[in-house]
Structure formats: C-alpha cells, structure tokens
C-alpha positions as CSV (number, residue, x, y, z in Angstrom):
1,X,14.2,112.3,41.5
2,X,13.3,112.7,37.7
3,X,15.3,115.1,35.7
4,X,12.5,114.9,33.1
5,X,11.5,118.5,32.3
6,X,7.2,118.8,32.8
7,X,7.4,119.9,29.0
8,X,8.7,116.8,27.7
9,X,6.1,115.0,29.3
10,X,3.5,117.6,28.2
11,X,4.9,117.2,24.5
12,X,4.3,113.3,24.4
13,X,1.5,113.9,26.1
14,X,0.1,115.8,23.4
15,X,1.2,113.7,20.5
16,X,-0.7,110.4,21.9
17,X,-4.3,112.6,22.5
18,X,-4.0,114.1,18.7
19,X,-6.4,111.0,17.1
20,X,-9.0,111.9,20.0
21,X,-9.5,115.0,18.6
22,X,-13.3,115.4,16.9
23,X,-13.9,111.8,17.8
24,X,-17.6,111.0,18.5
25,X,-18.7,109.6,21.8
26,X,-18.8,105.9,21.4
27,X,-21.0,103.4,22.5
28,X,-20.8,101.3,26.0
29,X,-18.1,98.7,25.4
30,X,-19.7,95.2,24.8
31,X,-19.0,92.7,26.5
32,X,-17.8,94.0,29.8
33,X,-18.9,93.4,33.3
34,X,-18.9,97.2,34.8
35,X,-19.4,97.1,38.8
36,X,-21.9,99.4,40.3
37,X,-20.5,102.1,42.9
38,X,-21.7,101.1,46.2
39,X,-18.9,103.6,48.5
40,X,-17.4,106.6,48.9
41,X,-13.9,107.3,48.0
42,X,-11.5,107.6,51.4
43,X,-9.6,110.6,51.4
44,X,-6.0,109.2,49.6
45,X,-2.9,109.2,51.8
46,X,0.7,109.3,50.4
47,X,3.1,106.3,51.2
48,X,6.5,106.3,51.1
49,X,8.3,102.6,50.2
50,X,11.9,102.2,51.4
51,X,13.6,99.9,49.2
52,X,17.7,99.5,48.3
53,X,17.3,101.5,45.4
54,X,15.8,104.4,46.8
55,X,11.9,105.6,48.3
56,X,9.0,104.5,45.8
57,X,6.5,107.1,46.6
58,X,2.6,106.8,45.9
59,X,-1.0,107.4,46.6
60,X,-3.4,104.9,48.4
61,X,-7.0,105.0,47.8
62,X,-9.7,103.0,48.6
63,X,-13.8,103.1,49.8
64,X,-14.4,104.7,52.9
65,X,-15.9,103.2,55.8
66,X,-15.5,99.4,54.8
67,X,-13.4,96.7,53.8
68,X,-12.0,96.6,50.6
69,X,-13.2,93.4,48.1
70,X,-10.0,93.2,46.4
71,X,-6.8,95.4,46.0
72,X,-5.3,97.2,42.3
73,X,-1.6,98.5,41.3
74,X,-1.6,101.1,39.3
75,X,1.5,101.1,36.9
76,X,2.3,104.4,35.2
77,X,3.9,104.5,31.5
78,X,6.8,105.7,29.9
79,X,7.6,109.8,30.8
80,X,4.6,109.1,33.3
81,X,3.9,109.5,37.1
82,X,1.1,107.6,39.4
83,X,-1.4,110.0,38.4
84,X,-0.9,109.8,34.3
85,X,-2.5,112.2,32.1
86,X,-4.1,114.9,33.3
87,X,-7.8,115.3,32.1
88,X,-9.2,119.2,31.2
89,X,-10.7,118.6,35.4
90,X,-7.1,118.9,36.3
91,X,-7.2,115.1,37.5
92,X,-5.0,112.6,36.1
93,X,-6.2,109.9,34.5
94,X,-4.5,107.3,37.2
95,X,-6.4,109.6,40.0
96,X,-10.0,109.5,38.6
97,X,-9.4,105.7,37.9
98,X,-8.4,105.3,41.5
99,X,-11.3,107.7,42.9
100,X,-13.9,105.4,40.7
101,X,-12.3,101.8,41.5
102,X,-12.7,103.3,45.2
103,X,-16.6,103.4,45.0
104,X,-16.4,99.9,43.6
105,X,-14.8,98.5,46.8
106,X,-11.0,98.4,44.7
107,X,-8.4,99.4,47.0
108,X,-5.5,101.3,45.4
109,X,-1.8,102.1,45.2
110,X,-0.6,104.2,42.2
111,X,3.4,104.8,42.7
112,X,6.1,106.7,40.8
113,X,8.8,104.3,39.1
114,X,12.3,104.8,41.2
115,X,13.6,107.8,39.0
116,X,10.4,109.2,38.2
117,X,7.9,111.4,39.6
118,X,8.7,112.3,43.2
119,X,10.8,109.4,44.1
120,X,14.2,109.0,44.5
121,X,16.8,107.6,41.8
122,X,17.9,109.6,38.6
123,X,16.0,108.9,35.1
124,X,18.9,108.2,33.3
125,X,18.8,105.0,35.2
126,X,15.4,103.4,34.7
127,X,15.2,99.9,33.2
128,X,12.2,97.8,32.4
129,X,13.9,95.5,35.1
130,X,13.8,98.1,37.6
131,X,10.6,99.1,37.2
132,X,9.2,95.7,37.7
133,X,11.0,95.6,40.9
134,X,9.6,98.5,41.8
135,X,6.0,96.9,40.8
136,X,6.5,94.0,42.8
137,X,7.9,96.1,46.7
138,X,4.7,98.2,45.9
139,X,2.2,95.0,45.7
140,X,3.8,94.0,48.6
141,X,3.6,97.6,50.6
142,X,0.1,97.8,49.4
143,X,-0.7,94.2,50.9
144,X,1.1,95.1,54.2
145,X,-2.0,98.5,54.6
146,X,-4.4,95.5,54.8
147,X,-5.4,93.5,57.2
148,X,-7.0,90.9,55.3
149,X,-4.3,89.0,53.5
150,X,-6.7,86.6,51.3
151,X,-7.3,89.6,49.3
152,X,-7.0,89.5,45.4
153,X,-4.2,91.4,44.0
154,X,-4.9,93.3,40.7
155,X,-2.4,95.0,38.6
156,X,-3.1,97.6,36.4
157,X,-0.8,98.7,34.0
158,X,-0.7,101.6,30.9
159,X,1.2,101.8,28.0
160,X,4.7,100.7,29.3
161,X,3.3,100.2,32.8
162,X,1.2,97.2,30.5
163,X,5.1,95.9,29.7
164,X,5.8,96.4,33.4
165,X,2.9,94.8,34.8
166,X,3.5,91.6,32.1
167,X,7.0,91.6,33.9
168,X,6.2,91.1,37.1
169,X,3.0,88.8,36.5
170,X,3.6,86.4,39.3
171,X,3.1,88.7,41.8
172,X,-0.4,89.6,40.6
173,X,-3.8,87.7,40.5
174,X,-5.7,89.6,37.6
175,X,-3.3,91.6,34.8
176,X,-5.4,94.9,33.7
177,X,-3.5,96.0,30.5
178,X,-4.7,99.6,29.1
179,X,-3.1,99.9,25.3
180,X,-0.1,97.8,26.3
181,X,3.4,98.0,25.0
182,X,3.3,94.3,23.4
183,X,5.9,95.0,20.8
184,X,8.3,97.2,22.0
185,X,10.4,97.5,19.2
186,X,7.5,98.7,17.2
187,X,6.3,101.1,19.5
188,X,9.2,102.7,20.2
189,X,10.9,103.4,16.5
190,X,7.9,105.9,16.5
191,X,9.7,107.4,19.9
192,X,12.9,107.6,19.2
193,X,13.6,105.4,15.7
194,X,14.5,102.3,15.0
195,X,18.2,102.9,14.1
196,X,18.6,105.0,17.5
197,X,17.0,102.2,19.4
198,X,20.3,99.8,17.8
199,X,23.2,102.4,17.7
200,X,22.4,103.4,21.5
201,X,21.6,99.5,22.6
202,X,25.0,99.0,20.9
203,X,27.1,101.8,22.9
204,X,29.6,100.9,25.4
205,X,28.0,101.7,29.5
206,X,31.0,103.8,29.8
207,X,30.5,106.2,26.8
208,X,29.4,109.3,28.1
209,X,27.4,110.0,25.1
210,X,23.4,110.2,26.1
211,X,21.0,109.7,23.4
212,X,18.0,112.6,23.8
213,X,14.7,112.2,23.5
214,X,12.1,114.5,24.3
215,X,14.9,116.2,26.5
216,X,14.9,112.9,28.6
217,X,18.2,111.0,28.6
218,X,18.8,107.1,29.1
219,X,21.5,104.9,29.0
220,X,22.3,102.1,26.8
221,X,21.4,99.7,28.9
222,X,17.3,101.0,28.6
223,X,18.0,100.6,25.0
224,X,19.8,97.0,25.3
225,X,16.7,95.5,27.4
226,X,13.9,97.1,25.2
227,X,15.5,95.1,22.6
228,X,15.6,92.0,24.4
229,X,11.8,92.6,26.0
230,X,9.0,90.1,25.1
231,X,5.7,91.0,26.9
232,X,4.2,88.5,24.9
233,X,6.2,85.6,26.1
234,X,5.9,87.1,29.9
235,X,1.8,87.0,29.3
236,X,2.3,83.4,27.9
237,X,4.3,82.4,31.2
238,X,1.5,83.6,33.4
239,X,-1.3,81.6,34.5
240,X,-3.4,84.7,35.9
241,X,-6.3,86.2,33.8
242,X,-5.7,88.9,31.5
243,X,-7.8,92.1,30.6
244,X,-6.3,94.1,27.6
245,X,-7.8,97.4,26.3
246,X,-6.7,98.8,23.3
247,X,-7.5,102.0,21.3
248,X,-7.6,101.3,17.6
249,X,-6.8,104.8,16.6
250,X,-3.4,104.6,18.5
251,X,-0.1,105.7,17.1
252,X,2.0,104.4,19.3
253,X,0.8,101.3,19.6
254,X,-0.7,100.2,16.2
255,X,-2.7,97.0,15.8
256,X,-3.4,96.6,19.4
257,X,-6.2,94.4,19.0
258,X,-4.1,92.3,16.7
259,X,-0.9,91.8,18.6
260,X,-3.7,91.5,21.8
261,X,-5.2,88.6,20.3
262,X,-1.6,87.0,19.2
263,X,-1.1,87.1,23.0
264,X,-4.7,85.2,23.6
265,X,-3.5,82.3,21.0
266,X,0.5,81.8,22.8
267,X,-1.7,81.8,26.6
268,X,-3.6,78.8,28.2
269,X,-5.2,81.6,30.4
270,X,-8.1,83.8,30.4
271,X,-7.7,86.5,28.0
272,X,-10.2,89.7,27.6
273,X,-9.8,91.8,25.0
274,X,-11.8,95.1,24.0
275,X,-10.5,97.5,21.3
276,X,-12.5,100.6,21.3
277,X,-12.6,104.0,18.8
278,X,-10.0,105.9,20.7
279,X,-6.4,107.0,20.8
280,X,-3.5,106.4,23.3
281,X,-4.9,108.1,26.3
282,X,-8.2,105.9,26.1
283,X,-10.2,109.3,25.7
284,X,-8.7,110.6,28.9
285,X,-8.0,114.1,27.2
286,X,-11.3,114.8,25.2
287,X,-13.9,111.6,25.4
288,X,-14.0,111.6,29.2
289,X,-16.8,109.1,29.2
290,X,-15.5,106.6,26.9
291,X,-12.6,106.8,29.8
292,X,-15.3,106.5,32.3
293,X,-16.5,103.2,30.2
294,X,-12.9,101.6,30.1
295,X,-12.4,102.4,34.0
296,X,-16.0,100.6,34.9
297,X,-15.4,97.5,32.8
298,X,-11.5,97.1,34.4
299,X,-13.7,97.6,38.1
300,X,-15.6,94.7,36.7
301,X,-12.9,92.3,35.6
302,X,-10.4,93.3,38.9
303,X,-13.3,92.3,41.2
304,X,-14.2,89.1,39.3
305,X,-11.6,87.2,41.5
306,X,-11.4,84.4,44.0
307,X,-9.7,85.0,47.0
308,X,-5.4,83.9,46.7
C-alpha cells in the first residue's frame, strides 16, 4: 500500500488548481462530438486484480440495465488514486467522469497503480514501466466483466496516467489523453528540479539515500526511466486514434497544445486536440462545468469506435 501521506497529495493537489482560481466560465469546446445520456449509472462495485506484483484494486462502473457500447480505463496521475481530485461535491474527478461516461453507455474501470491508493506494493517502487503493466492486467480484467468481447477498448489517461496510457497503447483502441505528460523532463523540473531529476537518476540502486518530494520517496530507478521516457515516440508508434485535452493555463505542463500538435505531425493516426482556458485539473476544482464539457466530448470520441 502507498506510504504517500493524504497531505502530500492534498499539497500538489492544490498547486495544479491555483490558475483556476477567478477564471470565467468558458464556452462549449468547439469542435467536439459530446454523446447524449441515454442510462442510468449502475451502482459501482470494487474489483480486486491478482497479478505477480501484487492486487490492483479498482472501481467498475457502467449503465444500468443494458449493454455497454464500448468500454474506458481510467488511468490516474502522479500522487493520484482511481478517483483523482476531489471536486468541492466530495467526488473525485475520476468518479464523476465515470458516473457521466455511465449514462453514455461507457463502461468503466478506474484502478489504483500497484503502490498507490489501496493496492498492494510500496510507493518507493513505482515505475512508469510498472504502471503500464498495471494498465494493461486492468484492460484485460475489465474485458473479462464482459460478455461481449468485440467491444471497443478506450483508455483514458491524466496527467502521468496520459504517459501511462501512451505506454501501453497497443492494448487500447481509442487513447483519451487529459493534459498529458508529453515531456517529462519538462514537467517534472517544476516537481522536483531538473538537477534532482539527474543527481537521483545518477545514484547507485543500492544507496540508501531517498530523494523527497512532497514527503513521497522514490528510487533512482523512477528517476532513471523518466529520463529515458518518450510519450511522444510511444503516440507515434500507435496506430489507434488519439484525443488530447489540454489546459492552456497549466503549470505543470506548459505548452500543451504545442507539444500536442508536435505529437499530431510525428503520428500517421487520428489526432484530436482541444486546448481550453483552464489549469491542471481541467476545472475539476472550481469550473465544474468546463469539467463537465471536457468529460462529454471524451464520451463522444471513446464511443466513436468500430468494434476490434
């Protein structure tokens, strides 16, 4: 289980919502093909994913009284658990999205990484290559609830999750990418600086020296890989479309759109991009229907699948 104290996360979580703050409402995203609810949300039911590294545990969700039209991963990012930030309802952002892609017919499975959350495995120990493991047994496990195997597979994936999900693209039909990490190097100098990132990638496995941040510790080898990481060449390798959503007031990830669109130009594949007036959290802490906006139009381009 994480050893990540709920004040760290509530400290990051508070630094990515600052730009939200006395933002206007803005207008319906252009361009996007929002699904209208047709179903009630199922009551969700927790799953538990035995794999060698540990139980994955998560939430399924889906419409109640019918057949799902096509089925959605839900990829937390870095700090996070399957529910993601929590709104001023009480709701994470990860539950209202899986609550609304319900009444579109989306079924869902939002999981905590091995080492986060409520499953097993010790923080200390996550990798970007062990969390796209842990993407890929959870596509699978949430195929395996359905009976109908033809089903598209979605995958969608925030902030790191976005990394994640780029990862483990040939598992997935349709890549949903809310404000990626598409240059990781960049976006995380403003977490912990750049010369941390290279001293700690640097340090020997061995070394018992832990480099802190945020009160969570991680090894050299997290370090090591994030240096190594290209989500832009793993978006270029798949041949599934690609939905990215990116907040242009984000400090984390600055120049979203940009870096979005130098994706488009490296891929051969469909590639959707919208970059709307908001922050990190997608105005999941205080524009709750821009979020409502963003979670409609990612209904819309998760059902706009052929069968596999």
């Amino acid at each position: 289980m994480r050893s990540v104290a709920a004040a760290s996360c509530l400290a990051v979580l508070a630094f990515i919502a600052l730009p939200a703050l006395g933002a206007a409402r803005s207008a319906p995203i252009d361009g996007c093909r929002p699904v209208v609810a047709r179903h009630l949300p199922s009551d969700e039911r927790s799953i538990e994913i035995d794999t060698p590294d540990g139980v994955i545990r998560g939430t399924l969700a889906g419409p109640q009284g019918v057949a799902p039209r096509a089925l959605a991963l839900l990829l937390h990012g870095y700090t996070g658990s399957r529910n993601e930030i929590p709104l001023a309802s009480g709701e994470g952002m990860f539950a209202k999205t899986a609550r609304a892609f319900a009444t579109q017919g989306i079924a869902t499975l939002r999981i905590d990484f091995i080492g986060s959350g409520l499953s097993d495995g010790d923080w200390a120990g996550t990798l970007f290559s062990t969390q796209a493991r842990d993407a890929v047994r959870a596509a699978r496990a949430l195929q395996a609830e359905h009976v109908d195997k033809n089903l598209a597979l979605g995958v969608l994936g925030y902030s790191q999750g976005g990394l994640i999900a780029l990862r483990a693209a040939a598992a997935f039909d349709r890549i949903a990418l809310w404000n990626p990490v598409i240059d990781p190097m960049a976006t995380y100098s403003v977490i912990f600086g750049r010369d941390t990132i290279l001293v700690a990638a640097q340090a020997s496995a061995a070394d018992e020296t832990r480099f802190v941040i945020q009160e969570t510790r991680l090894r050299p080898a997290f370090f090591a890989e994030l240096i190594e990481a290209s989500p832009m060449d793993d978006a270029a390798r798949t041949a599934a479309p690609v939905l990215v959503v990116t907040g242009r007031r984000d400090p984390l990830v600055a120049g979203g759109a940009a870096l979005a669109e130098r994706m488009r130009e490296k891929r051969k594949a469909e590639t959707v991009i919208f970059d709307v007036d908001a922050g990190h959290d997608l105005g999941a802490v205080h524009e709750p229907a821009l979020l409502d906006d963003v979670i409609a139009c990612t209904a819309g381009f998760l059902l706009d699948s052929a069968a596999r």
